[in-house]
VOVEX-953476 format. One record per atom (N, C-alpha, C): residue number from 1; atom name; z, y, x. Coordinates in steps of 0.001 Angstrom, whole numbers, plus 524288, in hexadecimal, padded with zeros to 5 digits. Example, Ala and Ser with C-alpha at 12.3 -4.5 7.8 and 13.67 -1.06 7.14 Angstrom:
{r 1,"N",{81E78,7E9C6,83386}}
{r 1,"CA",{81E78,7EE6C,8300C}}
{r 1,"C",{81E78,7F31C,83390}}
{r 2,"N",{81BA8,7F736,83232}}
{r 2,"CA",{81BE4,7FBDC,83566}}
{r 2,"C",{81EBE,8001E,83264}}
***
This chain:
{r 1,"N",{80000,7FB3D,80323}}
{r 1,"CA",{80000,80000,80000}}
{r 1,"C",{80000,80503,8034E}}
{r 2,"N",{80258,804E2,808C8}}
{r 2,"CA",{802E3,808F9,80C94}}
{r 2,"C",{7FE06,80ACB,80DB4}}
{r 3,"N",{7F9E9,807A0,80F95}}
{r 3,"CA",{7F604,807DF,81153}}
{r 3,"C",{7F0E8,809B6,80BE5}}
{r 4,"N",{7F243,80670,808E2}}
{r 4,"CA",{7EE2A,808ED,80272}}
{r 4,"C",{7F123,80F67,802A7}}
{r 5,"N",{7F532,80F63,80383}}
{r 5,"CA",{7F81E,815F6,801DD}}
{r 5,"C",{7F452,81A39,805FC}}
{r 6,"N",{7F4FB,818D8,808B2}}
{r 6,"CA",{7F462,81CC1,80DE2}}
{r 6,"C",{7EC7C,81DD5,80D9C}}
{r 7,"N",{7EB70,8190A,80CC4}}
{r 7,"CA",{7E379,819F4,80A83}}
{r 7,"C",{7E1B0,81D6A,805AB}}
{r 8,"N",{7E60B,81C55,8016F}}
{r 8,"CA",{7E531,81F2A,7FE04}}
{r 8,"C",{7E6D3,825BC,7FF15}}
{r 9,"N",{7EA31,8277A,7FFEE}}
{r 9,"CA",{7EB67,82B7B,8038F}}
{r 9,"C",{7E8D2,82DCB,80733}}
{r 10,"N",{7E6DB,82B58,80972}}
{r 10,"CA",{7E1E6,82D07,80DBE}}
{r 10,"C",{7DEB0,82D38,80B48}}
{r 11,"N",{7DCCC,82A53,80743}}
{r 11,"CA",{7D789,82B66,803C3}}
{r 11,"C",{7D779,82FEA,800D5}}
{r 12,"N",{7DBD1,830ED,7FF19}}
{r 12,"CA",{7DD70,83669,7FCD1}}
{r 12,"C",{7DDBF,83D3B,7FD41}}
{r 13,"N",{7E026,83997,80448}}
{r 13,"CA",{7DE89,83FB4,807BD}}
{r 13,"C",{7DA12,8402C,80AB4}}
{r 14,"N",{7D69A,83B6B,808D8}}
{r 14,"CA",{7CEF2,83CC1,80A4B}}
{r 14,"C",{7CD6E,83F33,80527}}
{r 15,"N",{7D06F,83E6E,8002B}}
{r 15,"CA",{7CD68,840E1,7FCDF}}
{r 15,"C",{7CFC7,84611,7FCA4}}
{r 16,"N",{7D498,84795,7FC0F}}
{r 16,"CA",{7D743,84C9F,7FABA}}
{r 16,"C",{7D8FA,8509E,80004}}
{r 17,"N",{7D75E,84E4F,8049F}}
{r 17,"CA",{7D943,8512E,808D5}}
{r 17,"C",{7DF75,84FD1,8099A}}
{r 18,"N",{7E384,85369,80D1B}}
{r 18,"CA",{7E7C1,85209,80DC8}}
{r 18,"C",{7E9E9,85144,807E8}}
{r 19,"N",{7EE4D,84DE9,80820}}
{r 19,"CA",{7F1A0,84E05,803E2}}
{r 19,"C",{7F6E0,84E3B,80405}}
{r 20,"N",{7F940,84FE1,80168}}
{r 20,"CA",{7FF9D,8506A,803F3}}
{r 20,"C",{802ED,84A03,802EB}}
{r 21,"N",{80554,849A7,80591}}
{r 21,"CA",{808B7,84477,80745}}
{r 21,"C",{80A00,8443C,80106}}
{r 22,"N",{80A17,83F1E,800D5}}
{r 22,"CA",{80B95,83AB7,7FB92}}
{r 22,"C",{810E4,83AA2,7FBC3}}
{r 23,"N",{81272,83BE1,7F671}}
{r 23,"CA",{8178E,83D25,7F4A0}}
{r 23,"C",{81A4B,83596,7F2C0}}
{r 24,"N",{814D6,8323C,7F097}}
{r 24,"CA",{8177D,82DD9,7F0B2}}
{r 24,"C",{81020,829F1,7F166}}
{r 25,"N",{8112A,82522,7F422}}
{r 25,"CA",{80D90,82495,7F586}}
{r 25,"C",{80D5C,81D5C,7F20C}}
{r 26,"N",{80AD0,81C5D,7F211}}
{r 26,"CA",{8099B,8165A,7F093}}
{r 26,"C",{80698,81334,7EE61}}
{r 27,"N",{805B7,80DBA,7F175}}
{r 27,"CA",{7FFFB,80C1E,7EFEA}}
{r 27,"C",{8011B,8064E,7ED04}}
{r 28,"N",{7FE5F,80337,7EA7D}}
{r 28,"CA",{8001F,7FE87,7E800}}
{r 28,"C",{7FA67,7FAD3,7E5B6}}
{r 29,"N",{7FB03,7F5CE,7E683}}
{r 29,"CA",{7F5DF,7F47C,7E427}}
{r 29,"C",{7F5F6,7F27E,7DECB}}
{r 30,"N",{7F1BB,7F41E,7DC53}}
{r 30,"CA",{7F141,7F6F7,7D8DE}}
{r 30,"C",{7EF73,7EF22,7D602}}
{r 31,"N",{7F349,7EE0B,7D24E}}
{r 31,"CA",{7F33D,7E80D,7CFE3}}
{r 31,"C",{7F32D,7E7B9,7CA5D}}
{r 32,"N",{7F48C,7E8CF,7C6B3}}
{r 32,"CA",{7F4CC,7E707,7C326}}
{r 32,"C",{7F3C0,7ECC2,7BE57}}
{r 33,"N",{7F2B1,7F08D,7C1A2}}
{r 33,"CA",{7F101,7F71A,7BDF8}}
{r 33,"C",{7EE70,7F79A,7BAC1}}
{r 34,"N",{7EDAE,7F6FF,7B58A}}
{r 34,"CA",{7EAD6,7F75B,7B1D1}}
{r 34,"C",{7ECC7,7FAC0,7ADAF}}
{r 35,"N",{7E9C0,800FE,7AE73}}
{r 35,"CA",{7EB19,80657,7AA8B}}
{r 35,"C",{7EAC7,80462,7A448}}
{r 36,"N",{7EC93,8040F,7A168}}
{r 36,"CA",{7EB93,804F4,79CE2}}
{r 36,"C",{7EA14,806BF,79836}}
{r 37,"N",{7E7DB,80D2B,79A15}}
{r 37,"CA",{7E5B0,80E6A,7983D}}
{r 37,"C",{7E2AD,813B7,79C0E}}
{r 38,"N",{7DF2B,814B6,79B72}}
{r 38,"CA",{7DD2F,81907,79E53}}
{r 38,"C",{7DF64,81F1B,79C25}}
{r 39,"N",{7DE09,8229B,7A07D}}
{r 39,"CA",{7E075,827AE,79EB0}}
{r 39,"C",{7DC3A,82990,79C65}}
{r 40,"N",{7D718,82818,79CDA}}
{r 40,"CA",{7D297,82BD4,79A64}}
{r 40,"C",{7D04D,83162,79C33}}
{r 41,"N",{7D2D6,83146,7A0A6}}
{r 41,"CA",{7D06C,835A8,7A4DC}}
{r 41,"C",{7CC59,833E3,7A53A}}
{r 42,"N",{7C6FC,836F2,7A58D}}
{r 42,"CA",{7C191,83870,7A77E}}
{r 42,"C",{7C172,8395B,7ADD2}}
{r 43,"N",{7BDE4,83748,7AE16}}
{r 43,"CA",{7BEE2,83916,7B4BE}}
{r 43,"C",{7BF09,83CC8,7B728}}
{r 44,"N",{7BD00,841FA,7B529}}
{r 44,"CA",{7BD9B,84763,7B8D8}}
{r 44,"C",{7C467,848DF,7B4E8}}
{r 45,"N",{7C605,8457A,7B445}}
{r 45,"CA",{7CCE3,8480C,7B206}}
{r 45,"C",{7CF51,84553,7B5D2}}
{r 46,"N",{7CF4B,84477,7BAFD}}
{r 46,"CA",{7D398,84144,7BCA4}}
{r 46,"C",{7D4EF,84527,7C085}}
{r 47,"N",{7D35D,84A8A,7C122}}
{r 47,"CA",{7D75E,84E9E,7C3DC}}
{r 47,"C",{7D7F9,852A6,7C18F}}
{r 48,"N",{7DDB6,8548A,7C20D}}
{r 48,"CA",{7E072,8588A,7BF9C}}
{r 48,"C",{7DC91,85C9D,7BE49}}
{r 49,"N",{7DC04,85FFF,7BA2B}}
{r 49,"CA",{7D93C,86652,7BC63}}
{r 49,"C",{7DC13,86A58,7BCF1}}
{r 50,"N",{7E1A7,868D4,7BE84}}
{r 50,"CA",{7E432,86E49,7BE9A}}
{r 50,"C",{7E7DE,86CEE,7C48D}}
{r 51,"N",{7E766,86875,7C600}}
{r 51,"CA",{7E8EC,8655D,7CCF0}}
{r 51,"C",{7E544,861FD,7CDE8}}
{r 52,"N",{7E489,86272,7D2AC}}
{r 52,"CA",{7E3B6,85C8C,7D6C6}}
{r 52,"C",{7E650,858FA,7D78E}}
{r 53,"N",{7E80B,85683,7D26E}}
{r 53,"CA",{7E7FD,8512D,7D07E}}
{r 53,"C",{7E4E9,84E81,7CE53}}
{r 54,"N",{7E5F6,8498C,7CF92}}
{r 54,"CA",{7E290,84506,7CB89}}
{r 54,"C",{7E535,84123,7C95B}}
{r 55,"N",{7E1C5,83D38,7C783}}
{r 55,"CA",{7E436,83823,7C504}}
{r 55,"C",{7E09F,8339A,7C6C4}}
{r 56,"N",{7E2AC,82F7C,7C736}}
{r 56,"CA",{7DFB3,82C6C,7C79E}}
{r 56,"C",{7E330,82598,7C6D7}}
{r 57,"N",{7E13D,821F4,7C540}}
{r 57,"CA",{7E32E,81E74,7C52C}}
{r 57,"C",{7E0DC,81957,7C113}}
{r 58,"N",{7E272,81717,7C0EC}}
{r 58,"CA",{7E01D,8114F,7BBAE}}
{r 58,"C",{7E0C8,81221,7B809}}
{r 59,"N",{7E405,81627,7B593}}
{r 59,"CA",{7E416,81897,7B06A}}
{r 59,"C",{7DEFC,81BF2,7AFD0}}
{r 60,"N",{7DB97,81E30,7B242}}
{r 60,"CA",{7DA93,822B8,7B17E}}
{r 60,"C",{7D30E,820CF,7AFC2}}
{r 61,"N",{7D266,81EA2,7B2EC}}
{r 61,"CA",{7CBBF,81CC2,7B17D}}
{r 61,"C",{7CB62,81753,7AF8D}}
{r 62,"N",{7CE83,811E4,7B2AE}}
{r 62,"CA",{7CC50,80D19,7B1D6}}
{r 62,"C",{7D22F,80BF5,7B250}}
{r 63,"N",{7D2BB,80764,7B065}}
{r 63,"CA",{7DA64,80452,7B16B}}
{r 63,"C",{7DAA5,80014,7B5BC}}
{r 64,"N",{7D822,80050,7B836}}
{r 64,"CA",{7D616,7FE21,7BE75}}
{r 64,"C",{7D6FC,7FFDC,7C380}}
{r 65,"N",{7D5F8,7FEBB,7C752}}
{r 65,"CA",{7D4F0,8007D,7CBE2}}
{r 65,"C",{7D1D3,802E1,7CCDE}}
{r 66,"N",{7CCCB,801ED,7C9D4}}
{r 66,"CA",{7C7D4,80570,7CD9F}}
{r 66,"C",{7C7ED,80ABC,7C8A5}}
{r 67,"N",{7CAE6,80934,7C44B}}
{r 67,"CA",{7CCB8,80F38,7C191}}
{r 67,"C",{7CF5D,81325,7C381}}
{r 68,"N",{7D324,811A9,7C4EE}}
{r 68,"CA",{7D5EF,814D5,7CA41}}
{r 68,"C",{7D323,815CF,7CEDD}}
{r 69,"N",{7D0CC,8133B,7D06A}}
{r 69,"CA",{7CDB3,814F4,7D66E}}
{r 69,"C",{7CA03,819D0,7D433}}
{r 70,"N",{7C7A8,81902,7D03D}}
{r 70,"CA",{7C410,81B66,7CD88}}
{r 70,"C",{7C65E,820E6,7CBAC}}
{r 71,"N",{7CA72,8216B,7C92B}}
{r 71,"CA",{7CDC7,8257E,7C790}}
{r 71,"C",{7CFE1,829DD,7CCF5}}
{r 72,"N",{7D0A0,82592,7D031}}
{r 72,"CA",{7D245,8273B,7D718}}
{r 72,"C",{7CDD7,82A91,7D8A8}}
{r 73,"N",{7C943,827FE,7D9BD}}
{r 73,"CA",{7C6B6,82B53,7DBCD}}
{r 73,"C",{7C27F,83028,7D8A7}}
{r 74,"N",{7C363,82F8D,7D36B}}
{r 74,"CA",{7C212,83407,7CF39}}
{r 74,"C",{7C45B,835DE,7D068}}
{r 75,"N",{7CA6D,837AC,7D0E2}}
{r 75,"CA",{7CFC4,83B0B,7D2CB}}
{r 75,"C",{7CCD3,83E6A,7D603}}
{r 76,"N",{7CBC2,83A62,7DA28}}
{r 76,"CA",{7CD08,83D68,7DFAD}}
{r 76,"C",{7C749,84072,7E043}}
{r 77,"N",{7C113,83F6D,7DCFD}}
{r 77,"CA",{7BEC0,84143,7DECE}}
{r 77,"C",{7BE34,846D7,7DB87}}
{r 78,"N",{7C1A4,84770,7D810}}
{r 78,"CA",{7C338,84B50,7D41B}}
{r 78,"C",{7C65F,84F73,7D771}}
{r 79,"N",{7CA80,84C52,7D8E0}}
{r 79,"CA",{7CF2F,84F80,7DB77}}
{r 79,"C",{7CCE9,8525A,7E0ED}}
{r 80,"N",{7C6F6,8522C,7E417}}
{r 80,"CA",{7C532,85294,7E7AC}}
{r 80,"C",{7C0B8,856AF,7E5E4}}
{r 81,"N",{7BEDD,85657,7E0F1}}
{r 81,"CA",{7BBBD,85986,7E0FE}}
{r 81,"C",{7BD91,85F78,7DE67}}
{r 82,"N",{7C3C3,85DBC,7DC1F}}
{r 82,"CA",{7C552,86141,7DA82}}
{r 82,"C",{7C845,864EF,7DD13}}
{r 83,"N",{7CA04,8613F,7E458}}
{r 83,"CA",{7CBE7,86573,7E802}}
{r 83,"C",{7C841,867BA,7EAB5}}
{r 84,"N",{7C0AB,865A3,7EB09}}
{r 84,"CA",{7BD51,8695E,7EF0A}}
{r 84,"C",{7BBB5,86C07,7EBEA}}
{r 85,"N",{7BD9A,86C71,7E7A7}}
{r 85,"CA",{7BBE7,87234,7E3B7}}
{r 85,"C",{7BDD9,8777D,7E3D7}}
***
């Protein structure tokens, strides 16, 4: 989990530039997760319009894994185009 923590993190500060130190950190494999219902977000809704926040997760597009991966990197290419603006 040390090693998944520290990639995702680094992947993070290739997408967002520096980031300030993690207040709580943790990684886990991902077994038996099945959302129950979706949130019904559209895909250009998964960042804030009033912060540079997002959402992302197995609730949000598919109740899976590659829903979340999918939700992940909608986030981030949202959250990127909304800081070189």
């Amino acid at each position: 989990p040390e090693t998944v923590q520290d990639l995702l993190l680094s992947a993070l500060e290739d997408i967002l530039g520096s980031v300030p130190p993690a207040v709580y950190l943790a990684a886990h494999r991902w077994r038996y997760a099945r959302a129950q219902k979706m949130s019904g977000l559209m895909h250009d809704q998964l960042v804030s319009a009033s912060a540079p926040i997002a959402v992302a997760g197995d609730w949000v597009l598919e109740p899976d894994i590659y829903g979340s991966l999918m939700s992940a990197q909608l986030a981030a290419e949202q959250l990127r185009t909304r800081l070189e603006s």
